[in-house]
C-alpha positions in Angstrom: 0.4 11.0 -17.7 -1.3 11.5 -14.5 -5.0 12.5 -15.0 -7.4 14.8 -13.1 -9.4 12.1 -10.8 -5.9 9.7 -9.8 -4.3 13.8 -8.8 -7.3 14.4 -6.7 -7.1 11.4 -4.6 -4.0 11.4 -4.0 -4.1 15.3 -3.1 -6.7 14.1 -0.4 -4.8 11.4 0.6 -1.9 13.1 0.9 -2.7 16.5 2.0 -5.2 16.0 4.6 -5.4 13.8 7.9 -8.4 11.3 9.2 -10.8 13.0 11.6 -9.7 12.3 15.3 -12.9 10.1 17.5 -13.0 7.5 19.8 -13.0 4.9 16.5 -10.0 3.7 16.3 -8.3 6.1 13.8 -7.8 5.2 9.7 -4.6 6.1 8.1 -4.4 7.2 4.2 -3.4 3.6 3.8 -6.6 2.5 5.1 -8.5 4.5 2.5 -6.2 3.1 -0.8 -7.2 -0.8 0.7 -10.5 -0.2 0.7 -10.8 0.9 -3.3 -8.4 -2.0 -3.7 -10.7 -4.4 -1.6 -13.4 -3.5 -3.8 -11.3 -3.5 -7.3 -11.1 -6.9 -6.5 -14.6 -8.1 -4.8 -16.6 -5.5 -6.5 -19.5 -5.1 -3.7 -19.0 -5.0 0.4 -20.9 -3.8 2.9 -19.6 -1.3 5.7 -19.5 -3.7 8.8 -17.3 -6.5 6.4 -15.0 -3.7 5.1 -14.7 -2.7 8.6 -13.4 -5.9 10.0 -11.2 -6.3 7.0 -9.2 -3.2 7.2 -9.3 -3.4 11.4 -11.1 0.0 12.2 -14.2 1.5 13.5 -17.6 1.3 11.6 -17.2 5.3 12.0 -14.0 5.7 10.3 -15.5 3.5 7.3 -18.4 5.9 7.5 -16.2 8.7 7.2 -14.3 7.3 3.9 -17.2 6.2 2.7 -18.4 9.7 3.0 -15.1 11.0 0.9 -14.8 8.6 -1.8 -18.9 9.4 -2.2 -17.9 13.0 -2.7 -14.9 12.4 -5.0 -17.5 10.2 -7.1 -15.1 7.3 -6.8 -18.0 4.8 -4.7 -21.6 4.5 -5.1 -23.9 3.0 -2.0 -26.6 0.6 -3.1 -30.0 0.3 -1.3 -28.5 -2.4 1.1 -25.4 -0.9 1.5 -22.7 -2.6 0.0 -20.2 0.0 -1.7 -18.8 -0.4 -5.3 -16.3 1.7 -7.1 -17.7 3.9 -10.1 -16.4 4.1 -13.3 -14.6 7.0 -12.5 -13.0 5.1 -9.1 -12.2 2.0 -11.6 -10.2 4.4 -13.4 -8.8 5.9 -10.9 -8.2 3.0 -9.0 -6.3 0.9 -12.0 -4.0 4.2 -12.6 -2.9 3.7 -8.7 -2.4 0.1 -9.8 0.1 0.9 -12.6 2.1 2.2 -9.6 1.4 -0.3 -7.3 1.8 -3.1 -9.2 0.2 -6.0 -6.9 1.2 -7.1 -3.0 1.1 -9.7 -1.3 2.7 -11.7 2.1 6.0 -12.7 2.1 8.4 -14.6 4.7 11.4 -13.3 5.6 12.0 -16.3 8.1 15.7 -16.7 6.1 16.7 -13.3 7.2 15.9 -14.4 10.8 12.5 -12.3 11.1 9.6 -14.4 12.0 7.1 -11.4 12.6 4.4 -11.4 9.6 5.9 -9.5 6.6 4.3 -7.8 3.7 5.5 -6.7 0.2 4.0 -3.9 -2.4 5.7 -3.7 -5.6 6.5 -0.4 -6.7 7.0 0.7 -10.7 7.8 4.2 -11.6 9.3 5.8 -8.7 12.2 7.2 -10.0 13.7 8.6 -7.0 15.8 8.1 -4.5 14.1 7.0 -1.3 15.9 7.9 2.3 16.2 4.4 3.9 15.5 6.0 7.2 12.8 8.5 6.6 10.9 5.4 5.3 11.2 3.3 8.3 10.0 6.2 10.1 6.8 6.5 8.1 6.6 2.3 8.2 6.6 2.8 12.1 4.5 5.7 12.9 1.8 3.8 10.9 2.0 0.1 12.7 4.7 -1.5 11.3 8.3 -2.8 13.3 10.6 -1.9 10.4 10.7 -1.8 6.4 12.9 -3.4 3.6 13.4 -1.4 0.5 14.4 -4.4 -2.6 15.7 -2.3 -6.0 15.7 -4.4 -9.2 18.3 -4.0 -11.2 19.9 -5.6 -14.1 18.6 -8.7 -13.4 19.4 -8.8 -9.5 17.5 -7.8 -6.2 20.3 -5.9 -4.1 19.1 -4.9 -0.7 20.8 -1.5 0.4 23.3 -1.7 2.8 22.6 -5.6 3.1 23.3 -7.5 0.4 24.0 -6.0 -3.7 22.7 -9.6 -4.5 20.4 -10.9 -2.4 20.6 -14.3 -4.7 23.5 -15.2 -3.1 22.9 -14.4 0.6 19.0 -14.9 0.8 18.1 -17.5 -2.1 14.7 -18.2 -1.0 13.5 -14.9 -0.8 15.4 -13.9 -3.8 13.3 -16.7 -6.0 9.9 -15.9 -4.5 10.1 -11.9 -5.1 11.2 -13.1 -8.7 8.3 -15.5 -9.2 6.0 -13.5 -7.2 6.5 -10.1 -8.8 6.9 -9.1 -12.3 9.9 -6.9 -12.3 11.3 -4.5 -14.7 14.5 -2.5 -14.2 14.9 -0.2 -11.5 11.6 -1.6 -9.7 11.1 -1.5 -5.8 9.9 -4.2 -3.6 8.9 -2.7 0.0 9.0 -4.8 2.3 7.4 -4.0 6.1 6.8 -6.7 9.0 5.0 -6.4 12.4 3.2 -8.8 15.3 0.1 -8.8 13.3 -0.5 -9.0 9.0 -2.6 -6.0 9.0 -0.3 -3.8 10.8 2.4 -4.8 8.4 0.2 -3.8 5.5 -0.7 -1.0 6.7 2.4 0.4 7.2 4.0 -0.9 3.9 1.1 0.5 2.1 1.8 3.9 3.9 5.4 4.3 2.7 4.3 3.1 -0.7 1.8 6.4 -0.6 4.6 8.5 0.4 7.1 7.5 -2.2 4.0 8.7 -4.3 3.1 12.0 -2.7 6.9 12.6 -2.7 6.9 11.8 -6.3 3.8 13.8 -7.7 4.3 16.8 -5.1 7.7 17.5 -4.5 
C-alpha cells in the first residue's frame, strides 16, 4: 500500500519542474539522491551534498527548502541536513521499489563509458524501450539497458533472452550483486562521467514510478 507521505513526494517529484537560475539546474533524480545520501550517512552539510550530487549550492538550497516543507529534512544549528522520521519512512518505502544501486561494467558488451544499475521491484508494467532511452538521455546519460528477471534468467530485450550465455560476466555480477525475484528489472544507463550515468538511470527509474502510481 502506498501511504500519504511516499504519494506526496513523488507527486512533487513528478508533477513539478526545478526552478530555472544560473545554478546549474537539478533534476527529480537529484532530489531522490539526496534523501538516499542521507538514508545512508545520516547528517551532511549543504556545500558536501552539493559536490556530491554535481550541482549548484542554490539548487541544494532550493531542495532543501522542499523537503523542509514536506517535513521530510530537519536543518541543525550548523547546517548539516538529516531525514525526519517521517522522510525515514518515506524514504525506506521508495527503497522497497528501488531496491539498492550500484556501478557496473559493461566492458563485455564492448561499452567502456561508466555504467550504472538501479534495481527495480514491483513495476509491473511494460516499459517502452525507447521512451526510456529518451528520458535516460534528456537527463545526462548516452543510453539505457533494461535487464528483466525471469525464471531464473536475465534476458535483455531484443539482445539476448539469456544473457548467461552471451554476457557471462555481467550475467554473474547482476546475480550476485542484486537480489532478484521474478519479474524484477535491472536498469542499466552509462555516460562519460559516473554521475551523469546515475543520474539518468535514477531518472527513468522515477518515471517507471510516476508512470506506475499515476497513470
Amino acid at each position: 500500500m502506498v501511504t500519504a507521505g511516499f504519494r506526496a513526494l513523488m507527486s512533487n517529484i513528478c508533477k513539478s519542474e526545478a526552478p530555472k537560475g544560473p545554478s546549474p539546474a537539478y533534476a527529480a533524480a537529484h532530489v531522490v539522491k539526496f534523501l538516499l545520501i542521507l538514508v545512508a550517512e545520516e547528517t551532511m552539510g549543504r556545500i558536501t551534498l552539493a559536490r556530491r550530487l554535481g550541482i549548484g549550492e542554490g539548487s541544494v538550497r532550493t531542495i532543501i527548502k522542499r523537503l523542509l516543507e514536506m517535513s521530510l529534512i530537519s536543518v541543525d544549528a550548523v547546517g548539516g541536513c538529516n531525514l525526519t522520521e517521517t522522510g525515514l519512512s518515506v524514504v525506506s518505502e521508495l527503497q522497497e521499489m528501488i531496491v539498492s544501486t550500484s556501478e557496473v561494467d559493461l566492458g563485455e558488451m564492448g561499452i567502456a563509458a561508466p555504467a550504472f544499475a538501479t534495481h527495480l521491484r514491483g513495476l509491473a508494467i511494460a516499459p517502452s524501450l525507447t521512451r526510456l532511452r529518451d528520458v535516460a538521455v534528456r537527463n545526462g546519460a548516452e543510453g539505457m539497458m533494461v535487464f528483466e528477471f525471469t525464471d531464473g534468467k536475465i534476458r535483455l530485450p531484443l539482445m539476448s533472452e539469456d544473457i548467461s550465455k552471451d554476457y557471462p560476466v555481467i550475467d554473474a555480477f547482476i546475480k550476485s550483486r542484486f537480489s532478484l525475484r521474478n519479474q524484477d528489472l535491472i536498469l542499466v544507463g552509462f555516460a562519460q562521467g559516473s554521475l551523469a550515468a546515475e543520474v539518468g538511470t535514477l531518472s527513468v527509474s522515477l518515471n517507471l514510478i510516476c508512470s506506475l502510481l499515476y497513470t
